[in-house]
C-alpha positions as semicolon CSV with decimal commas, in nm:
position;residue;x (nm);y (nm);z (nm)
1;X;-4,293;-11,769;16,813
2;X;-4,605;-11,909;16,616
3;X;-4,583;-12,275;16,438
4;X;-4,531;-12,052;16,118
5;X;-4,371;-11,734;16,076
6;X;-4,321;-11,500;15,781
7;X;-4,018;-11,269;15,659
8;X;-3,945;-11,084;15,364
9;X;-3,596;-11,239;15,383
10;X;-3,441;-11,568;15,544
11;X;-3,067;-11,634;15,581
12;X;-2,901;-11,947;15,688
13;X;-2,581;-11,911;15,805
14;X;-2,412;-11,647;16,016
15;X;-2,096;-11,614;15,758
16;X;-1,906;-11,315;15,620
17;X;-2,183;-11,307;15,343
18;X;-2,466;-11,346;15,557
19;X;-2,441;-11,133;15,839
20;X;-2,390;-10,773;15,656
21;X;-2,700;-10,907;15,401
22;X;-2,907;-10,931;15,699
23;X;-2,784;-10,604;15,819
24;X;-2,854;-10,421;15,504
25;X;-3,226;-10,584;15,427
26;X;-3,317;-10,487;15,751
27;X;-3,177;-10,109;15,695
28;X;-3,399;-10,143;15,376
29;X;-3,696;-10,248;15,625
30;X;-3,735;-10,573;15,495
31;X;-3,805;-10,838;15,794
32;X;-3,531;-11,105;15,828
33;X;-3,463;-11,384;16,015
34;X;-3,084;-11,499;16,019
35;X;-3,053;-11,880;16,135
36;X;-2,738;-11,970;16,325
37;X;-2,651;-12,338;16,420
38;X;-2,289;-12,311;16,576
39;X;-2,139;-12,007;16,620
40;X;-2,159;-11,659;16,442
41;X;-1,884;-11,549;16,203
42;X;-1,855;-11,832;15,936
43;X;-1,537;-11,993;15,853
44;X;-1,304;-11,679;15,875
45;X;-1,395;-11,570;16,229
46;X;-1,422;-11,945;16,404
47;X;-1,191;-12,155;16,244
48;X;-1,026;-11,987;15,890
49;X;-0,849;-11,694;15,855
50;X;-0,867;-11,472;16,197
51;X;-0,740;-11,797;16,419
52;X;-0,491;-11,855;16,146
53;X;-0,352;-11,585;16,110
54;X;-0,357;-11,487;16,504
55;X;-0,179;-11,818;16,562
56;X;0,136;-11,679;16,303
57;X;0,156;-11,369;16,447
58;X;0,299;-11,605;16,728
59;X;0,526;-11,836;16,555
60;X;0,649;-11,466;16,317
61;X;0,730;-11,347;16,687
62;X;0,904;-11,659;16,759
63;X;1,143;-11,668;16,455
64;X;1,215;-11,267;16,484
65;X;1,413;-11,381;16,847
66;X;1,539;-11,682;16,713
67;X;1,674;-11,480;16,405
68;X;1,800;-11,168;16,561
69;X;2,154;-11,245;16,532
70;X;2,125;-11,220;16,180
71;X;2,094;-10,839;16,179
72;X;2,339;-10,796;16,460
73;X;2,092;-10,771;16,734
74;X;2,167;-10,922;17,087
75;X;2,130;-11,271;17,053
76;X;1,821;-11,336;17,343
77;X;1,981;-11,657;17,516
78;X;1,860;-11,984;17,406
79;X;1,654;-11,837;17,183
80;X;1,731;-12,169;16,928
81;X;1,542;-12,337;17,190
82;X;1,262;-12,106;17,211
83;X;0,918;-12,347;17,217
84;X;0,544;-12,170;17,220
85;X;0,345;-12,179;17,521
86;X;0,045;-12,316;17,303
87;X;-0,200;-12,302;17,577
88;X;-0,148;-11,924;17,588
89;X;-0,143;-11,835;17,247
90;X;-0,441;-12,018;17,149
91;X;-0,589;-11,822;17,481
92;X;-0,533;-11,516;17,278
93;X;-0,689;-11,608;16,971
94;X;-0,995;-11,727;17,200
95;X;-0,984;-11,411;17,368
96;X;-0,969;-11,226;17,025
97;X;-1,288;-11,459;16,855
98;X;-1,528;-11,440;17,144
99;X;-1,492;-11,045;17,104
100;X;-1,525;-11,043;16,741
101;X;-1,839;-11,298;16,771
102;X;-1,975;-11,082;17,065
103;X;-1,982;-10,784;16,843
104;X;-2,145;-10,962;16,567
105;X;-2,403;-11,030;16,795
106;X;-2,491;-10,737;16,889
107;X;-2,493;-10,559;16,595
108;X;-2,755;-10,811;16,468
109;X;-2,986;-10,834;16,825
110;X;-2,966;-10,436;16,871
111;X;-3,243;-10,216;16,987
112;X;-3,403;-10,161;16,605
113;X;-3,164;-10,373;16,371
114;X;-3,509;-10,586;16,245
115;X;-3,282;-10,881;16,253
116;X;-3,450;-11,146;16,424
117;X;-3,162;-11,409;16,540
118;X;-3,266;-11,793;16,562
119;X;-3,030;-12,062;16,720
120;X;-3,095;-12,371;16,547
121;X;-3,056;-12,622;16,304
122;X;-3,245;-12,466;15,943
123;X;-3,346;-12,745;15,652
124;X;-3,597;-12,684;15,357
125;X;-3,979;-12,819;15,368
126;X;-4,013;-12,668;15,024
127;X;-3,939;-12,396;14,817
128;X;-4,023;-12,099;15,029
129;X;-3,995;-12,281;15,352
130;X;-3,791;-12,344;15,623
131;X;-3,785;-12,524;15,944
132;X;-3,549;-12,404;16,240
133;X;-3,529;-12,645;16,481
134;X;-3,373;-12,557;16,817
135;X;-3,051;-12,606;16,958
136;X;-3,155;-12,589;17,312
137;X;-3,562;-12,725;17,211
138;X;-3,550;-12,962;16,949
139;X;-3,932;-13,055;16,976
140;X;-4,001;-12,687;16,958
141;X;-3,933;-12,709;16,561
142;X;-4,138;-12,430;16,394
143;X;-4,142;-12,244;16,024
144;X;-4,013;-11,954;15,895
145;X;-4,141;-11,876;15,501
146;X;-4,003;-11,620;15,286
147;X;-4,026;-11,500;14,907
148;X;-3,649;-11,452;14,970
149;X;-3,336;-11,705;15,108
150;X;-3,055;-11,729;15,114
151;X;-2,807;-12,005;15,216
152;X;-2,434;-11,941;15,358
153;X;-2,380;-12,243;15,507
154;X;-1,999;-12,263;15,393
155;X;-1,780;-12,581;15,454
156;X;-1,599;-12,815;15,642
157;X;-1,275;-13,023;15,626
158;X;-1,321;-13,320;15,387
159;X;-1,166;-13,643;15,489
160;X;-0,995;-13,868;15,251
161;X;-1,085;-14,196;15,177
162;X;-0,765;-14,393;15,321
163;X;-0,715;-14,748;15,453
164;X;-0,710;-14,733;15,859
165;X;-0,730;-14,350;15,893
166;X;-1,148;-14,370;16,027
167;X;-0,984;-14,604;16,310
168;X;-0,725;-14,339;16,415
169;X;-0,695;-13,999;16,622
170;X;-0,654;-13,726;16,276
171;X;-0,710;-13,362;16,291
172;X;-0,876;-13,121;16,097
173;X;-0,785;-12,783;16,117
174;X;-1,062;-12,689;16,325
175;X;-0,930;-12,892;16,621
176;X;-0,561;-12,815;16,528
177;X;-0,678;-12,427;16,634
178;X;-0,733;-12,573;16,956
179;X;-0,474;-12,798;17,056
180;X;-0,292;-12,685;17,436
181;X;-0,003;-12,896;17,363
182;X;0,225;-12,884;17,127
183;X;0,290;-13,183;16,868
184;X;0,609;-13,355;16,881
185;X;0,600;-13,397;16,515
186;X;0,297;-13,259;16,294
187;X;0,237;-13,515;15,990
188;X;0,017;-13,303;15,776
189;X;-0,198;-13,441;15,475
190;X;-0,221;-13,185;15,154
191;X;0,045;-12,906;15,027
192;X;-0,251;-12,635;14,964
193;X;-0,293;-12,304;15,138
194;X;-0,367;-12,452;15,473
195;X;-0,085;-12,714;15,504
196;X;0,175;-12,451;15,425
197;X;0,034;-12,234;15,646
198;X;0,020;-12,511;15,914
199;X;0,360;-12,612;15,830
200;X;0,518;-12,319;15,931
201;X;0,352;-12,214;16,208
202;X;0,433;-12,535;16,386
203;X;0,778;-12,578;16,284
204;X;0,807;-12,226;16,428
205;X;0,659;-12,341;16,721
206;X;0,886;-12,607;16,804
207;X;0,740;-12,937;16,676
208;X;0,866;-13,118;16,373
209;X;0,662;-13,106;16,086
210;X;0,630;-13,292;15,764
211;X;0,402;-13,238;15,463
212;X;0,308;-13,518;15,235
213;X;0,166;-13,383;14,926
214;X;0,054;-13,603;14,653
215;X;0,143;-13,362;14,358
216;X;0,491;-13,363;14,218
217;X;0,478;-12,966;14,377
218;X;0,336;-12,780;14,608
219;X;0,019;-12,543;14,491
220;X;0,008;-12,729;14,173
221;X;-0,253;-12,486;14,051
222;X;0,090;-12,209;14,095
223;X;0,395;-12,156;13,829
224;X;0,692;-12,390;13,881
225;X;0,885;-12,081;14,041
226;X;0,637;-11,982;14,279
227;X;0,645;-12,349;14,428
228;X;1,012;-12,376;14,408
229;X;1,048;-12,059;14,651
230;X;0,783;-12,156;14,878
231;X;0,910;-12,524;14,885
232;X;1,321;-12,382;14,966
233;X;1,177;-12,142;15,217
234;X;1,012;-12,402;15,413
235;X;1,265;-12,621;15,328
236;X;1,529;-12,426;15,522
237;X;1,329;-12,386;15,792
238;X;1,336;-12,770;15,838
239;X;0,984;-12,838;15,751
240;X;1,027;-13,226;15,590
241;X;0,864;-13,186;15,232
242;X;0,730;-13,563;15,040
243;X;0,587;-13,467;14,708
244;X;0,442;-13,706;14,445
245;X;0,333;-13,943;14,726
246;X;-0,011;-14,102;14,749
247;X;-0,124;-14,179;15,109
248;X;-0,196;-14,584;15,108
249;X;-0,306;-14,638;15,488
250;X;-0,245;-14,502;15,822
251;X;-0,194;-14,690;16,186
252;X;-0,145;-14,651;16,522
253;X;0,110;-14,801;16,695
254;X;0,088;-14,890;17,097
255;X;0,274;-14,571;17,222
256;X;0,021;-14,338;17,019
257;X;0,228;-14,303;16,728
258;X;0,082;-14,254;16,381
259;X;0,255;-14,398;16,063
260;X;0,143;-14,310;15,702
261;X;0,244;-14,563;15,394
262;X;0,255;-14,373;15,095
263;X;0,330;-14,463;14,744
264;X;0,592;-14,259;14,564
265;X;0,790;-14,302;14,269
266;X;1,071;-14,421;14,416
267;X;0,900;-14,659;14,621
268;X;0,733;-14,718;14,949
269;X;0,742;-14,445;15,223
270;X;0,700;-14,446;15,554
271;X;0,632;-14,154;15,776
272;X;0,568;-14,128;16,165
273;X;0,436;-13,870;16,347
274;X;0,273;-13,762;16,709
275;X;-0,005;-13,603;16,558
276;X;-0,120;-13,607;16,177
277;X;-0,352;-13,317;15,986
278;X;-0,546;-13,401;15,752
279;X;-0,583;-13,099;15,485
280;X;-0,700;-13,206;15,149
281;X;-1,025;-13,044;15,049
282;X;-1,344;-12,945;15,188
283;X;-1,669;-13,080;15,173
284;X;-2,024;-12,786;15,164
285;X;-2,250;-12,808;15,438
286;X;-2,526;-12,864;15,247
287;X;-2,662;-13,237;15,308
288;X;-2,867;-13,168;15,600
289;X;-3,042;-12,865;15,403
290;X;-3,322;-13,095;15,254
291;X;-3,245;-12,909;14,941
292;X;-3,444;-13,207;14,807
293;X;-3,774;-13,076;14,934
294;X;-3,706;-12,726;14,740
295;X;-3,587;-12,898;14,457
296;X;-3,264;-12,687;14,452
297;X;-3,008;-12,854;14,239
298;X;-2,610;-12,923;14,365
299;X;-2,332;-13,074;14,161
300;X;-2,148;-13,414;14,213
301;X;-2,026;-13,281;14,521
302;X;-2,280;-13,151;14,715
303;X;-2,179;-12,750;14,658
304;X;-2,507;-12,557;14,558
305;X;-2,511;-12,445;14,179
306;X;-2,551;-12,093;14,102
307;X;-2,554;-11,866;13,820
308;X;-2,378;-11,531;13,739
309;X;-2,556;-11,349;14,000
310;X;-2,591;-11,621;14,284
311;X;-2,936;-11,744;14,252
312;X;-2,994;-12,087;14,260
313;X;-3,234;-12,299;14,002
314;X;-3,532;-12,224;14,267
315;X;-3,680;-11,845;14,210
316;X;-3,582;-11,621;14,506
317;X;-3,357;-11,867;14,621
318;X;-2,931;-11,717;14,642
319;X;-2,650;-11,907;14,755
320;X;-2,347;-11,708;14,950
321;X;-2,007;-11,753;15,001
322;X;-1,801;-12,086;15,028
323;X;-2,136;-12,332;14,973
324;X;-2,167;-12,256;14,616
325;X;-1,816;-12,390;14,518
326;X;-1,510;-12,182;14,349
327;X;-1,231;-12,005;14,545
328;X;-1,296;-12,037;14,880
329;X;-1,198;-11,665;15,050
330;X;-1,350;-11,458;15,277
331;X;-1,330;-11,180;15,069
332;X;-1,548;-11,304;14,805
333;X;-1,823;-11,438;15,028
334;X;-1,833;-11,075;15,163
335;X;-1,802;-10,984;14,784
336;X;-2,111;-11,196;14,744
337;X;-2,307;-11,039;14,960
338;X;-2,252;-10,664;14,773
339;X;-2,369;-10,869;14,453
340;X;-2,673;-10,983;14,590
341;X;-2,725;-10,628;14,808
342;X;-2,628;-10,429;14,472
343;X;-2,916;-10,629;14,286
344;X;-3,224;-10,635;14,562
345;X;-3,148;-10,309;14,686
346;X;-2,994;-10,078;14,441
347;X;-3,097;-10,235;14,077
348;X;-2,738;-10,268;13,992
349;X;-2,654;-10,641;13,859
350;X;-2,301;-10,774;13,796
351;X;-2,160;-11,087;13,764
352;X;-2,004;-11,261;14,054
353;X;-1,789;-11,499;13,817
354;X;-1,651;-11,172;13,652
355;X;-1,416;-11,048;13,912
356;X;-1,071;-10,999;14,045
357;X;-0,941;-11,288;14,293
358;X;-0,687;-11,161;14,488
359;X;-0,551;-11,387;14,713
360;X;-0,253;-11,436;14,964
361;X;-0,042;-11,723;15,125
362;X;0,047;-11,602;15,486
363;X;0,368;-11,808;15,503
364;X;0,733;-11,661;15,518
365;X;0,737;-11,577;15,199
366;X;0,400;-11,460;15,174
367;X;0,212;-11,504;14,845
368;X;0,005;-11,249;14,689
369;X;-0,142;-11,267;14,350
370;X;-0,401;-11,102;14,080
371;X;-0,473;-11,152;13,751
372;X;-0,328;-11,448;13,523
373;X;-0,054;-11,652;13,614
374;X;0,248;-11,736;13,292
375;X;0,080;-12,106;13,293
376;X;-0,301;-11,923;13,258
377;X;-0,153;-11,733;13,001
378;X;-0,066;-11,987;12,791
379;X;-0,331;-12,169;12,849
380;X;-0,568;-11,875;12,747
381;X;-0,343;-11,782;12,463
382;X;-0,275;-11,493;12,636
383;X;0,006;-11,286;12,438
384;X;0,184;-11,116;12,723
385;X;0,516;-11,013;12,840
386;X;0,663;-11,077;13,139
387;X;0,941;-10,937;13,405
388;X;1,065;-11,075;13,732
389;X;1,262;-10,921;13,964
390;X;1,440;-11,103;14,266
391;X;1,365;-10,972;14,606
392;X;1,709;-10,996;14,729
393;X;1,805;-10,707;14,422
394;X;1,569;-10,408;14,619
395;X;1,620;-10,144;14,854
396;X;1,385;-10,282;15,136
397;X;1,490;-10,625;15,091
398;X;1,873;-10,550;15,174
399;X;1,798;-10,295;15,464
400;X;1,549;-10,569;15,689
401;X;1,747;-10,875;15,538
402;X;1,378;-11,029;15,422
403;X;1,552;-11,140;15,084
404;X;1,346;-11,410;14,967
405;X;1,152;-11,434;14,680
406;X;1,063;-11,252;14,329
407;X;0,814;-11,021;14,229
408;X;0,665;-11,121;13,884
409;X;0,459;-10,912;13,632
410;X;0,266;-11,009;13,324
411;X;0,176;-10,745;13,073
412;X;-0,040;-10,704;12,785
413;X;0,005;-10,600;12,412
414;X;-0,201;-10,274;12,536
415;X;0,084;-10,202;12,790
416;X;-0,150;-10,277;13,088
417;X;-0,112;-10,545;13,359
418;X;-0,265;-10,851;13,324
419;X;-0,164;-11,002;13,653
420;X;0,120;-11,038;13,903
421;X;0,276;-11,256;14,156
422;X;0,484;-11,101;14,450
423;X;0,693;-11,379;14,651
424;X;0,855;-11,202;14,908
425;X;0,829;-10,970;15,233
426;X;0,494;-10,772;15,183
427;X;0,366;-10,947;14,936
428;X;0,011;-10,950;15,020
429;X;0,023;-10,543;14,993
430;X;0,222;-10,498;14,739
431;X;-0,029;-10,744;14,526
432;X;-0,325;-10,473;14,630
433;X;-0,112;-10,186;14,515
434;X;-0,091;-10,397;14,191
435;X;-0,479;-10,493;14,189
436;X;-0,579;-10,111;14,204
437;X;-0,379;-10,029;13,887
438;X;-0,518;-10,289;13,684
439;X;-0,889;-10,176;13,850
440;X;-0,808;-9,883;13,687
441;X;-0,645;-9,981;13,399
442;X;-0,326;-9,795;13,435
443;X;-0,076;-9,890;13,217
444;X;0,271;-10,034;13,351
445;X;0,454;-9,666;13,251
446;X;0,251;-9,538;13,515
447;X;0,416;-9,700;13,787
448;X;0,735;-9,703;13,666
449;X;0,765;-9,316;13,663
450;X;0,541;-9,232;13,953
451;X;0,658;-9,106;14,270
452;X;0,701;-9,360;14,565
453;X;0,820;-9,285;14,951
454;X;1,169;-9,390;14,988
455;X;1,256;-9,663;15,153
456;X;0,941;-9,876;15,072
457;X;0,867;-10,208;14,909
458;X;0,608;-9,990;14,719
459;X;0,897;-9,806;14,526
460;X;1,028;-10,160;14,397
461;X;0,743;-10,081;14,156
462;X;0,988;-9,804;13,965
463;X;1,163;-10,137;13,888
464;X;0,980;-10,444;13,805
465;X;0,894;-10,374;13,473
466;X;1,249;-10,280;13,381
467;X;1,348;-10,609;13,175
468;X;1,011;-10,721;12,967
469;X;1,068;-11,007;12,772
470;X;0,795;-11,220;12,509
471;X;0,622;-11,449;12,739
472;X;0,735;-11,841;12,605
């Protein structure tokens, strides 16, 4: 390749924004170059939510013979002492990203995609100008320019500033993935998404687990009630929960052993594990960018700001997915990318801080919600109603025994939804079933009377909205 190179597009980062941009310039026969340093797929292939969620389909297979007695099954012997064979399943969720990454690959390098794919490290020179320099050839550093770029860089695990925990072995998620042996007990750092996650998973596993969590709950951006159920379901599970406690050092004793010192309101507390996780944030990858030399502004933190529709301060310049700050998902990164596709390709322009966030917590009981929480509702002052509905009190729920949880709806003064929370069995599709009414704004009457297949969670929905009561 020449010592400078032109596109009509340039994309850094091989995330769930990035690679279907590149895909659909090139279909619109612009020329772009997509820069990858690592490995393709972004967060959610390599070490987010495909891994994840691969790696609970393992322990969910685990508790299922460990619980079969409790629908009158054969009980499978010694099934209470059931531990993973973690070098195997994390074989399987190898197994399962190198195919995923393989395809992404070549849908980008096939015969006539006019993606050109560069393995490298990619930083700024200047506004329209980047330099890619080699994995494999670092003095063979040459520049791409491009009226258009875009940066999907995404994230990585942030590490706490603590006393002693530089000068000890810690994890990150991204090396939890790959662990062959299983903990003996899993000290994790942060009661977010991830540690919950974690939590379970590994308890299921075998090892023991404890979270330390330095809100008074879990999710503190959740209602009380949703952290309550999440907290007694891991709870009974025997996942060791410490809440209001702030981490005060960490050290290694000679057998390998980790302790944390935390602060708590009822004093000092000590906590030792085999192996600790440290989940409490993530940082952008954008300090190697030389943003500087384009003169593309970032906030205290280092995430890239944008506005409405993704564009950075710098004409012509986007940022894409996780890098720019918010809610960190998958599915709006690859929401970003229709924004930005919409806008360059089609002349349709939205906002991409206008828009549903779904999300879901993949523990037992999932999470799923849409829309405003009770708490967002006051805080907006929101008039709503509300109804909740236990789990346990459904048709579903009392035929599989998956009784846990409460399905929660808030409605407006026009009778349509505002938002919902499902805690239970299903919850994740149940929320979409939800998020598709209020795309469409149906009022709640319409799923109250319509027609559902018997026996489903989905006809639950005849329900929910049974007992509406003035939000408080």
């Amino acid at each position: 390749m020449p010592a400078s190179t032109k596109f009509d597009a340039i994309i850094i980062g091989s995330g769930q924004a990035g690679n279907p941009l590149a895909r659909a310039l090139a279909q619109a026969g612009r020329r772009v170059a997509l820069v990858e340093e690592y490995r393709l797929g972004g967060s959610c292939i390599n070490y987010g939510c495909i891994p994840t969620k691969t790696l609970l389909a393992t322990a969910e297979r685990l508790h299922l013979l460990r619980t079969a007695p409790e629908v009158a099954a054969p009980a499978v012997p010694n099934a209470a002492g059931l531990r993973v064979d973690l070098a195997a399943a994390v074989a399987r969720k190898d197994a399962l990203l190198e195919r995923l990454r393989a395809g992404i690959e070549q849908s980008l390098t096939a015969p006539g995609s006019g993606v050109t794919l560069l393995w490298g490290h990619a930083a700024f020179t200047g506004p329209r100008t980047v330099r890619v320099t080699p994995n494999e050839a670092p003095h063979e550093a040459h520049d791409l320019t491009a009226p258009l770029i875009f940066i999907n860089t995404g994230t990585r695990a942030d590490v706490p500033h603590v006393s002693g925990l530089a000068g000890v072995p810690h994890l990150n998620t991204s090396q939890l993935l790959d662990l062959k042996e299983l903990p003996e007990h899993l000290v994790i750092v942060g009661g977010g998404f991830i540690g919950l996650e974690f939590s379970q998973m590994f308890r299921r596993f075998g090892s023991r687990v404890t979270i330390i969590e330095h809100s008074p709950q879990l999710l503190e951006r959740e209602d009380d009630d949703v952290c309550q159920a999440l907290q007694a379901g891991l709870s009974a599970e025997g996942v060791d929960i410490v809440l209001g406690a702030e981490v005060q050092r960490v050290s290694q004793g000679p057998d390998g052993h980790l302790t944390l010192t935390a602060r708590t309101g009822s004093g000092e507390r000590r906590v030792r594990g085999s192996h600790l996780l440290v989940a409490t944030g993530r940082r952008p990858n954008t300090d190697a960018l030389g943003l500087g030399f384009a003169g593309i502004k970032t906030d205290a933190k280092g995430f890239v700001q944008v506005n409405d529709h993704l564009q950075t301060n710098v004409r012509g310049v986007y940022a894409l997915g996780d890098v720019h700050g918010g809610p960190q998902f998958t599915h709006l990164a690859y929401d970003d990318f229709r924004v930005v596709r919409d806008a360059l390709l089609h002349g349709k322009r939205r906002s991409a801080k206008q828009r549903p966030l779904p999300y879901c917590i993949f523990t037992e009981p999932q999470v799923g919600r849409i829309g405003l929480s009770e708490d967002q509702a006051r805080e907006k002052n929101q008039p709503y109603r509300v109804a909740k509905m236990p789990v346990a009190s459904t048709g579903r729920a009392q035929q599989t025994g998956e009784s846990a949880g409460f399905w929660k709806v808030l409605v407006g003064p026009d009778d349509r939804l505002l938002g919902a929370t499902i805690v239970g069995a299903a919850a994740a599709e149940v929320m979409a079933m939800l998020e598709i009414a209020m795309a469409g704004r149906l009022k709640y009457q319409v799923l109250q009377e319509m027609v559902f297949a018997h026996p489903t969670w989905a006809e639950s929905l005849n329900n929910v909205f049974r007992e509406l009561k003035a939000g408080k």
